[in-house]
Backbone as JSON Lines, residues from 0, in Angstrom:
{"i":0,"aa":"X","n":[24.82,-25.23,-30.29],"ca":[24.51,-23.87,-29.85],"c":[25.8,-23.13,-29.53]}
{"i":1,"aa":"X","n":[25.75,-22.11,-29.92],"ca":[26.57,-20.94,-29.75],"c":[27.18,-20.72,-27.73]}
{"i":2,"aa":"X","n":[28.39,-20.75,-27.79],"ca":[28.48,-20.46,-26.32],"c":[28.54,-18.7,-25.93]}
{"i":3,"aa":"X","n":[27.34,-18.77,-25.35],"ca":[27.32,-16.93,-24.58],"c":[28.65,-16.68,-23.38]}
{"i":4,"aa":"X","n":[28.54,-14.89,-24.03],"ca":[29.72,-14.54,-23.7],"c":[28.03,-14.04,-21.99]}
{"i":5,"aa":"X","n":[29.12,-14.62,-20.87],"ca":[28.65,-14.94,-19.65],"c":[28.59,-13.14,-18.98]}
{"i":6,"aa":"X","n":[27.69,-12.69,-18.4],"ca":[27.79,-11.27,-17.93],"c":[27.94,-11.53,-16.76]}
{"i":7,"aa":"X","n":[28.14,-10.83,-15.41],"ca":[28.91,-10.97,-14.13],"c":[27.15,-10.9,-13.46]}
{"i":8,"aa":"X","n":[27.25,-11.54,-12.62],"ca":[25.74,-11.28,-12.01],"c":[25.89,-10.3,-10.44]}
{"i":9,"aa":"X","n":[25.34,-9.28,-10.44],"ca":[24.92,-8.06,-9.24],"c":[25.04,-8.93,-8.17]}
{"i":10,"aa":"X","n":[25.19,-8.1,-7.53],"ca":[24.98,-8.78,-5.98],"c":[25.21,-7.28,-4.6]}
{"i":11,"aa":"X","n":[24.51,-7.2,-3.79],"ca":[24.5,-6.05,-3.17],"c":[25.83,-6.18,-2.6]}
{"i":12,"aa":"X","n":[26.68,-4.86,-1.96],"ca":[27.19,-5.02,-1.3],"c":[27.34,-3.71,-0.64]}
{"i":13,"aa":"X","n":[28.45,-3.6,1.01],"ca":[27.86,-2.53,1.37],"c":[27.87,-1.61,1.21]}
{"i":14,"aa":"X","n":[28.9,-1.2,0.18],"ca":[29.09,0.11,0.14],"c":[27.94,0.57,-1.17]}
{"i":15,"aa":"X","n":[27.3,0.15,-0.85],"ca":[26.18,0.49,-1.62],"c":[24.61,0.97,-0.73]}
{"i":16,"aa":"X","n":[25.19,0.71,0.57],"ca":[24.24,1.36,1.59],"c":[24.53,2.48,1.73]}
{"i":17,"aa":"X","n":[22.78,3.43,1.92],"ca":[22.87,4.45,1.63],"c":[22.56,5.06,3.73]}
{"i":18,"aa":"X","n":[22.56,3.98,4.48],"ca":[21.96,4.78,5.79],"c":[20.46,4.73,6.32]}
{"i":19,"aa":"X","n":[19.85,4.24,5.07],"ca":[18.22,5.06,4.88],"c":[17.62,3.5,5.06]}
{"i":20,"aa":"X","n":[17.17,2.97,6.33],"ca":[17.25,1.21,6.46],"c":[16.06,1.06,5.16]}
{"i":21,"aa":"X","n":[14.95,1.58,5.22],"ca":[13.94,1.55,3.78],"c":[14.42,1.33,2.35]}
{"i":22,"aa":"X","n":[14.95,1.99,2.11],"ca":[15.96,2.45,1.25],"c":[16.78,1.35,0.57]}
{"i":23,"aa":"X","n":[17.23,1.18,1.77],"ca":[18.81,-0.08,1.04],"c":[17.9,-1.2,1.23]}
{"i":24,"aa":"X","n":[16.86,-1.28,1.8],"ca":[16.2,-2.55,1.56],"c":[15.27,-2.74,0.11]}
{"i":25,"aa":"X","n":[14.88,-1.65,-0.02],"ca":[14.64,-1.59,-1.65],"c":[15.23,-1.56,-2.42]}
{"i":26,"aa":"X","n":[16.47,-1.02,-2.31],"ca":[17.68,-1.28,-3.59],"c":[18.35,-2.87,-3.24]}
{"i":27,"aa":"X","n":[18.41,-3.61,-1.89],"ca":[18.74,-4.43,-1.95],"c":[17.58,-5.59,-3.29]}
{"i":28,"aa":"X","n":[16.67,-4.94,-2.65],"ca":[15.13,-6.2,-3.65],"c":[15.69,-5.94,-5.24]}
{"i":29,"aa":"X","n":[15.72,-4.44,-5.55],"ca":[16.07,-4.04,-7.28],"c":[17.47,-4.8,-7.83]}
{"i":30,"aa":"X","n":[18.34,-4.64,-6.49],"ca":[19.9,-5.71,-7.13],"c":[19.5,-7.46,-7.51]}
{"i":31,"aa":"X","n":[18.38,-7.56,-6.58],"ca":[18.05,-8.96,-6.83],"c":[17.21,-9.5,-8.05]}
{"i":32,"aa":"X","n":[16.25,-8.46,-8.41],"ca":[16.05,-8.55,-9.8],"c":[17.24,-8.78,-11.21]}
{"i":33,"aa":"X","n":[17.83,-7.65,-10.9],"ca":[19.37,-7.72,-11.87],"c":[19.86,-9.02,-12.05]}
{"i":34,"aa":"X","n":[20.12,-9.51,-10.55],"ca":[20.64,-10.51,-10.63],"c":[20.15,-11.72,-11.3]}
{"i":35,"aa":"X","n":[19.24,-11.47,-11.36],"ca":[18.1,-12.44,-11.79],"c":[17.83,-12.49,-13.47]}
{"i":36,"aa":"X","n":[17.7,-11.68,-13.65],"ca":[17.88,-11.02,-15.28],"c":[18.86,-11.43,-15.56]}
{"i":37,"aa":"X","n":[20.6,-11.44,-14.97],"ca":[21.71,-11.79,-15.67],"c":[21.93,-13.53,-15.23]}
{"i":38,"aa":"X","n":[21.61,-13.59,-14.59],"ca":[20.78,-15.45,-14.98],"c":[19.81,-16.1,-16.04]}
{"i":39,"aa":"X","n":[19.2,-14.9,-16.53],"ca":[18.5,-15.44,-17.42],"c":[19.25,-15.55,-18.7]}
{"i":40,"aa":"X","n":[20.41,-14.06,-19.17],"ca":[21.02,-14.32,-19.82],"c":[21.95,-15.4,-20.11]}
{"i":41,"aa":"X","n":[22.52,-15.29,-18.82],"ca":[23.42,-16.47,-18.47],"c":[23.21,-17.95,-19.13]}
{"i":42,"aa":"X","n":[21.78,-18.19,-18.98],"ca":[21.29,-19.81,-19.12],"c":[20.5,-19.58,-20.39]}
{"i":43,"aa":"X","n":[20.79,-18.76,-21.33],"ca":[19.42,-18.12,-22.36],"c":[18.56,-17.98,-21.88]}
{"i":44,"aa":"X","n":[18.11,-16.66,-21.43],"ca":[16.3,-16.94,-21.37],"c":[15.59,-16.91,-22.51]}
{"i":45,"aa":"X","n":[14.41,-17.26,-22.33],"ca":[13.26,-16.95,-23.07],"c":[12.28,-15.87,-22.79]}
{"i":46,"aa":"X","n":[11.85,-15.23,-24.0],"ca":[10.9,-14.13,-23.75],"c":[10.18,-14.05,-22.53]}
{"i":47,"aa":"X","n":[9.51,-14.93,-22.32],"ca":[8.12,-15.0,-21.11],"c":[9.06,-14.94,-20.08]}
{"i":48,"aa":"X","n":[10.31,-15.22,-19.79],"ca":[11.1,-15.02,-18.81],"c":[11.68,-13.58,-18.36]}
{"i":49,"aa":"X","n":[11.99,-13.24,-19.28],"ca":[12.33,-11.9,-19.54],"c":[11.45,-10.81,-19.0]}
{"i":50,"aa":"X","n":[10.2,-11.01,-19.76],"ca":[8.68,-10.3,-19.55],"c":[8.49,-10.34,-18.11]}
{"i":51,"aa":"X","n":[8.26,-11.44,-17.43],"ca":[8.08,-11.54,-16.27],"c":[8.87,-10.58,-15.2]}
{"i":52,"aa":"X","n":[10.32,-10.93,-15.3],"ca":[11.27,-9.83,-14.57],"c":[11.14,-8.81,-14.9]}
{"i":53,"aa":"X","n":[10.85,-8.0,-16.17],"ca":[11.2,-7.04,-16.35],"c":[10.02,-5.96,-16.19]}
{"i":54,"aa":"X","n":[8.83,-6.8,-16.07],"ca":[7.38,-6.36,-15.5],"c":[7.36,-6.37,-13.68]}
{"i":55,"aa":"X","n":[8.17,-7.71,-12.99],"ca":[8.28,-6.95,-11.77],"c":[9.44,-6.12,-11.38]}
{"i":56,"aa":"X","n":[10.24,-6.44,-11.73],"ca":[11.41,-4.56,-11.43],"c":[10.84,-3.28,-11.76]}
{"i":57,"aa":"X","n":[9.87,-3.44,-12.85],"ca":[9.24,-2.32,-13.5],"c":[8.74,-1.79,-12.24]}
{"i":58,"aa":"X","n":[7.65,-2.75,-11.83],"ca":[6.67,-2.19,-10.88],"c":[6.74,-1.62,-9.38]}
{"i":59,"aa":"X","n":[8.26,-2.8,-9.3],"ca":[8.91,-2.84,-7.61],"c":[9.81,-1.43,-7.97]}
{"i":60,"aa":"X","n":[10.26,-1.05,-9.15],"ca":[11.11,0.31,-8.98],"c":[10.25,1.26,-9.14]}
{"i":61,"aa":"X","n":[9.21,1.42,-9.83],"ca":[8.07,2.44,-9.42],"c":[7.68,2.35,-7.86]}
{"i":62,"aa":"X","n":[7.6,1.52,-7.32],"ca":[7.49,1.85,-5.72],"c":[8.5,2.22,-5.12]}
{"i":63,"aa":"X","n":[9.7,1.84,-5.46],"ca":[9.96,2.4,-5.14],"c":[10.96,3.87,-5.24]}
{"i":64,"aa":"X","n":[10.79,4.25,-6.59],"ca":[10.54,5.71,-6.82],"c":[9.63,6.74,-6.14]}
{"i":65,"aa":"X","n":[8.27,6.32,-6.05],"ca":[7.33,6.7,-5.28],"c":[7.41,6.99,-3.83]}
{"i":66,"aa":"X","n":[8.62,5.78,-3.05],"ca":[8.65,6.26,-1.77],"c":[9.39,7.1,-1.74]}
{"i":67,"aa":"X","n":[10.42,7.43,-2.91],"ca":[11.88,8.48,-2.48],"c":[11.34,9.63,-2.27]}
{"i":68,"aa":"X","n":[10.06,10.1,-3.79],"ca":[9.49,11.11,-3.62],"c":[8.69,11.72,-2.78]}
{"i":69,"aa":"X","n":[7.96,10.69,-2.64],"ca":[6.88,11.34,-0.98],"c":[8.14,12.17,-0.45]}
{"i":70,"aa":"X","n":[9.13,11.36,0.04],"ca":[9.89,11.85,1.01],"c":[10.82,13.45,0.34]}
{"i":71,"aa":"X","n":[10.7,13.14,-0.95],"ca":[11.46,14.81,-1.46],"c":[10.56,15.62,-1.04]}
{"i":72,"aa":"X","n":[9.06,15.49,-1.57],"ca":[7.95,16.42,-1.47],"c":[8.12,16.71,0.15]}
{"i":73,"aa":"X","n":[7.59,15.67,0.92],"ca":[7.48,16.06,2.53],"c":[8.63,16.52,3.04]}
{"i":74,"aa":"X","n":[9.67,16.39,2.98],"ca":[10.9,17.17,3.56],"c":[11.77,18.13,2.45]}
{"i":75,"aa":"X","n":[10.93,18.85,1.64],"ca":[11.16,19.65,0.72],"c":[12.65,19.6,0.06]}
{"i":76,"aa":"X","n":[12.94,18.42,-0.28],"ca":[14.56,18.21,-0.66],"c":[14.81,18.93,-2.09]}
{"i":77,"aa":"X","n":[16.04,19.62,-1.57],"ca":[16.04,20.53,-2.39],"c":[16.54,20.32,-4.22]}
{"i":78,"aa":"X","n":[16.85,19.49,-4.1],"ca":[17.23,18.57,-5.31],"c":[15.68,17.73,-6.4]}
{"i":79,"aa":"X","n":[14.73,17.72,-5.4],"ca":[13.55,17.12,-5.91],"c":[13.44,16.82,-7.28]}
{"i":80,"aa":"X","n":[13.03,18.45,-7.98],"ca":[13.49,18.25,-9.6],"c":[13.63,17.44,-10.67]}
{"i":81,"aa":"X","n":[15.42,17.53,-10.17],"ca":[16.38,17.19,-10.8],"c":[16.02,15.46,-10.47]}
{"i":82,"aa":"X","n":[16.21,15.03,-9.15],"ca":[16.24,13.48,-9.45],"c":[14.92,13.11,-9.72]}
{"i":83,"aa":"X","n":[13.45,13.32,-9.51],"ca":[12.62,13.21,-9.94],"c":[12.64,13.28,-11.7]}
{"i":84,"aa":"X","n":[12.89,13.98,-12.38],"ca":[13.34,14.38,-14.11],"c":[14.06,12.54,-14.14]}
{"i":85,"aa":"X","n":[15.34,12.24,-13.49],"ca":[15.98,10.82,-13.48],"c":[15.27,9.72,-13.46]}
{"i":86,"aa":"X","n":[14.15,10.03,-12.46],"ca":[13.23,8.98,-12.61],"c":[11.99,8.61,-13.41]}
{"i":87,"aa":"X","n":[11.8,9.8,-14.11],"ca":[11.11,10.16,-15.25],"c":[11.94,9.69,-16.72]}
{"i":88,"aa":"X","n":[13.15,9.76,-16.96],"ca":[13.71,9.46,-17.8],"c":[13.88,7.94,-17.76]}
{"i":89,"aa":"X","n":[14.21,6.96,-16.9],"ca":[14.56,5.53,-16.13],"c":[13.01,4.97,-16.74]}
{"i":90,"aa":"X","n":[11.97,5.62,-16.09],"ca":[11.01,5.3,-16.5],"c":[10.43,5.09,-17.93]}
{"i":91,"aa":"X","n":[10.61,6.17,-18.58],"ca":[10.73,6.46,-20.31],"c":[11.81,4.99,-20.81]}
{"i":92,"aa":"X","n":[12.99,4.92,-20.39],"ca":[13.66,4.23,-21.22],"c":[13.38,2.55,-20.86]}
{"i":93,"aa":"X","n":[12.81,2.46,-19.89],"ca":[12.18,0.86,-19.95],"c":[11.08,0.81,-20.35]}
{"i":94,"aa":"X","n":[10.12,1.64,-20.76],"ca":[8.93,1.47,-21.09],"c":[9.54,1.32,-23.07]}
{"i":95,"aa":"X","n":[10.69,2.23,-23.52],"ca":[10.82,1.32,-24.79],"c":[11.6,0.48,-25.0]}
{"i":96,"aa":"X","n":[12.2,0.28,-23.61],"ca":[12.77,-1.58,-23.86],"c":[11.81,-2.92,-23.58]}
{"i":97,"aa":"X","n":[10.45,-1.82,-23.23],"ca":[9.27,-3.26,-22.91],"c":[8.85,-3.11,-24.64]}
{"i":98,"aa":"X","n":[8.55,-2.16,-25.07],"ca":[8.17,-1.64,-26.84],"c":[9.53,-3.42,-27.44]}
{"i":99,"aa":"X","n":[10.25,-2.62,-27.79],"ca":[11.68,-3.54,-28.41],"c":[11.01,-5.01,-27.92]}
{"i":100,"aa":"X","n":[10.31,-5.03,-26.9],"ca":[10.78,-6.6,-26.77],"c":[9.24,-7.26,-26.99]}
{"i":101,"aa":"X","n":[8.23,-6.25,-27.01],"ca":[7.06,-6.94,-27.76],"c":[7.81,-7.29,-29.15]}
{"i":102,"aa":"X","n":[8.57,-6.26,-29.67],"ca":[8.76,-6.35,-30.95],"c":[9.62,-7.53,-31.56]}
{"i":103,"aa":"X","n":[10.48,-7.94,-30.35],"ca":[11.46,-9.13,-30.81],"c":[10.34,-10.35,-30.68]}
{"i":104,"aa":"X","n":[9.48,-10.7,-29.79],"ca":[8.56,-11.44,-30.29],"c":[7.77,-11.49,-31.12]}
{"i":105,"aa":"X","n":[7.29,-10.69,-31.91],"ca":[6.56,-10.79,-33.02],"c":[7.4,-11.14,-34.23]}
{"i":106,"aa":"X","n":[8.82,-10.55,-34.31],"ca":[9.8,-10.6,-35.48],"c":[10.72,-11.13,-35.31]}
{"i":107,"aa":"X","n":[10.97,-11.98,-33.88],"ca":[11.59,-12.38,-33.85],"c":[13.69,-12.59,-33.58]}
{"i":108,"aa":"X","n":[13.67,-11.35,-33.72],"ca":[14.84,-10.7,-33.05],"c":[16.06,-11.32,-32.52]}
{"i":109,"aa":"X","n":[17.16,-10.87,-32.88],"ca":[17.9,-11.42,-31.65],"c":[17.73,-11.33,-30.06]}
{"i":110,"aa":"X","n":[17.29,-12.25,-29.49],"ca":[16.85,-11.96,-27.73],"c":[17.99,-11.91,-27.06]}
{"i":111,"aa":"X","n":[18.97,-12.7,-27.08],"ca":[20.0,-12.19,-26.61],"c":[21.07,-11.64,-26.54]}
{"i":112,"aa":"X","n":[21.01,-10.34,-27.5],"ca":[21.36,-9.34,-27.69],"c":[20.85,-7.93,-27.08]}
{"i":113,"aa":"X","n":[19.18,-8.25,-27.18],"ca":[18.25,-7.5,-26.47],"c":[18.64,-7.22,-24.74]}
{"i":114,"aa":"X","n":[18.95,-9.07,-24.67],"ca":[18.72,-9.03,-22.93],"c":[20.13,-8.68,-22.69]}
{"i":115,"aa":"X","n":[20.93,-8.55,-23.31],"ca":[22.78,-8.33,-22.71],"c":[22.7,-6.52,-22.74]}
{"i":116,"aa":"X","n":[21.98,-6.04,-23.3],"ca":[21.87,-4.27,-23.86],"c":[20.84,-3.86,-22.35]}
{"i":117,"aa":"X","n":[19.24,-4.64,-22.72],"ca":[18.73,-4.33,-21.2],"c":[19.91,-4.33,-19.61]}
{"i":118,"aa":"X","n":[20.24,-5.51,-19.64],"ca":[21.02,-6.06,-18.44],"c":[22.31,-4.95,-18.41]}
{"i":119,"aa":"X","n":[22.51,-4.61,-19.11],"ca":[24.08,-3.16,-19.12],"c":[22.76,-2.09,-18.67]}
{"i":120,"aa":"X","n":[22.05,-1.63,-19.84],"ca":[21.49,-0.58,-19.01],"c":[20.99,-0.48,-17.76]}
{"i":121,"aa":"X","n":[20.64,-1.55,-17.34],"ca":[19.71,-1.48,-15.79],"c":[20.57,-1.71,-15.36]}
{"i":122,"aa":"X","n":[21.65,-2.47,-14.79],"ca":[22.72,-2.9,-13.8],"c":[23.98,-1.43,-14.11]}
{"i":123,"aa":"X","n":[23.85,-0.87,-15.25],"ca":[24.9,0.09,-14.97],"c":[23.96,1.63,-14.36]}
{"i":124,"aa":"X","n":[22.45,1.87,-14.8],"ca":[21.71,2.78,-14.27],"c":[21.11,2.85,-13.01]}
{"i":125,"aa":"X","n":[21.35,1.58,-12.19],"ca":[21.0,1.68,-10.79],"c":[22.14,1.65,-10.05]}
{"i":126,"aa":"X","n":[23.41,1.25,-10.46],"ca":[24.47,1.79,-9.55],"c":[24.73,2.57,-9.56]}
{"i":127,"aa":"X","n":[25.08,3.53,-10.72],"ca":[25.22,5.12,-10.54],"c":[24.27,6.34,-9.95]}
{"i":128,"aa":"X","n":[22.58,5.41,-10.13],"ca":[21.74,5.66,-9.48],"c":[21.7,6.27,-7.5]}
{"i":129,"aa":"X","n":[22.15,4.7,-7.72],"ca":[22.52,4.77,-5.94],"c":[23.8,5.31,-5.12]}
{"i":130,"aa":"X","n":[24.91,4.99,-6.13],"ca":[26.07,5.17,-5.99],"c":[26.59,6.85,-6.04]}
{"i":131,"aa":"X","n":[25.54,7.74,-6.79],"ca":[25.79,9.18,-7.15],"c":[24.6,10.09,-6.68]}
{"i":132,"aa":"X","n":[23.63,9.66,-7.31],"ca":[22.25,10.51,-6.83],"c":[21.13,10.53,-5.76]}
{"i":133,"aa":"X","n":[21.35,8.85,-5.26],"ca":[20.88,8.87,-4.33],"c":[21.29,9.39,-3.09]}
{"i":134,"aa":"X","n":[22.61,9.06,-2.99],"ca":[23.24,9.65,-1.91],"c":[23.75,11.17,-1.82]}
{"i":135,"aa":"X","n":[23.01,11.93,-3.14],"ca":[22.75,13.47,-2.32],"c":[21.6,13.73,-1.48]}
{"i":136,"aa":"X","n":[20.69,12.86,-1.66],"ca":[19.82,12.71,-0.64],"c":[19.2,12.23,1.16]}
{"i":137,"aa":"X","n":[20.7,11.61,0.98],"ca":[20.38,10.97,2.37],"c":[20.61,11.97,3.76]}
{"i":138,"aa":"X","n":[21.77,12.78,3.93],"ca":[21.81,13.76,4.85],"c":[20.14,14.72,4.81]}
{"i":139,"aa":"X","n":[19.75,15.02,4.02],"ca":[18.29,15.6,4.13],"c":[17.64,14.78,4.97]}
{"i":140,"aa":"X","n":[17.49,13.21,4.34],"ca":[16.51,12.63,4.68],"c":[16.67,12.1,6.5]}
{"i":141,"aa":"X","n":[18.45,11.75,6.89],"ca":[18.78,11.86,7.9],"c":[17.82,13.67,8.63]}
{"i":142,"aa":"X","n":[18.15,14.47,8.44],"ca":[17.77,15.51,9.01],"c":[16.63,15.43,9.29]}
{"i":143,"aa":"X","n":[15.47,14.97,9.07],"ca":[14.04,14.8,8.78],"c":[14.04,13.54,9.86]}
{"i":144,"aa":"X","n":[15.23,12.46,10.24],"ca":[14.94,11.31,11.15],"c":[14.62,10.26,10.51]}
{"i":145,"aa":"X","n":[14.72,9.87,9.2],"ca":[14.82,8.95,8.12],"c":[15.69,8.51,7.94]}
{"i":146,"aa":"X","n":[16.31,7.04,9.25],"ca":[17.24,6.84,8.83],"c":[17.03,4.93,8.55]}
């Protein structure tokens, strides 16, 4: 077997806290998925492995998308929109990396090529995530007593 070129595995750290104790505890759970995903690469995964993670990050980052927004809507953040549209797009682009990867099972595909392309997009779209957009949000949400 071919030796894989090894990807760096996530890991929270603090400057990735945003203030918001809810908050960084949910992005702490989403880094742990990542991490988890680039273990799978790491050791080859297999499809059903893949599926599995990538069905619960799916679901755990829809929640928590869902809580950011309550909180845009209820404290009328003025940015709403715009990062809402981000999470609409985040959403769109894993729903056709779940498409691609029915598809590498049926045809068979390179998988780990698939999972090194997923694992860049999600590990590079939730740090800039948190690292840029989330944190135009937090002084609002501070103002409101959301901390």
């Amino acid at each position: 077997m071919e030796e894989i070129n090894k990807v760096q595995k996530l890991e929270w750290k603090d400057e990735y806290s945003l203030g918001v104790h809810d908050i960084d505890e949910q992005h702490k759970r989403i880094i742990g998925f990542i991490g988890r995903l680039a273990d799978l690469y790491n050791s080859g995964g297999k499809i059903k492995d893949i599926e599995v993670i990538l069905d619960e990050m799916t679901d755990y980052a829809y929640v928590h998308f869902g809580f950011e927004e309550k909180y845009f809507n209820e404290f009328h953040y003025v940015d709403n929109e715009r990062h809402t549209a981000e999470h609409n797009e985040y959403r769109f682009k894993v729903d056709v990396f779940k498409k691609r990867l029915k598809k590498i099972e049926s045809e068979g595909s390179d998988l780990m090529f698939f999972i090194k392309e997923l694992f860049a997009f999600i590990n590079d779209w939730w740090i800039w995530h948190i690292m840029h957009n989330d944190r135009k949000y937090v002084e609002c949400f501070h103002e409101h007593g959301l901390k």
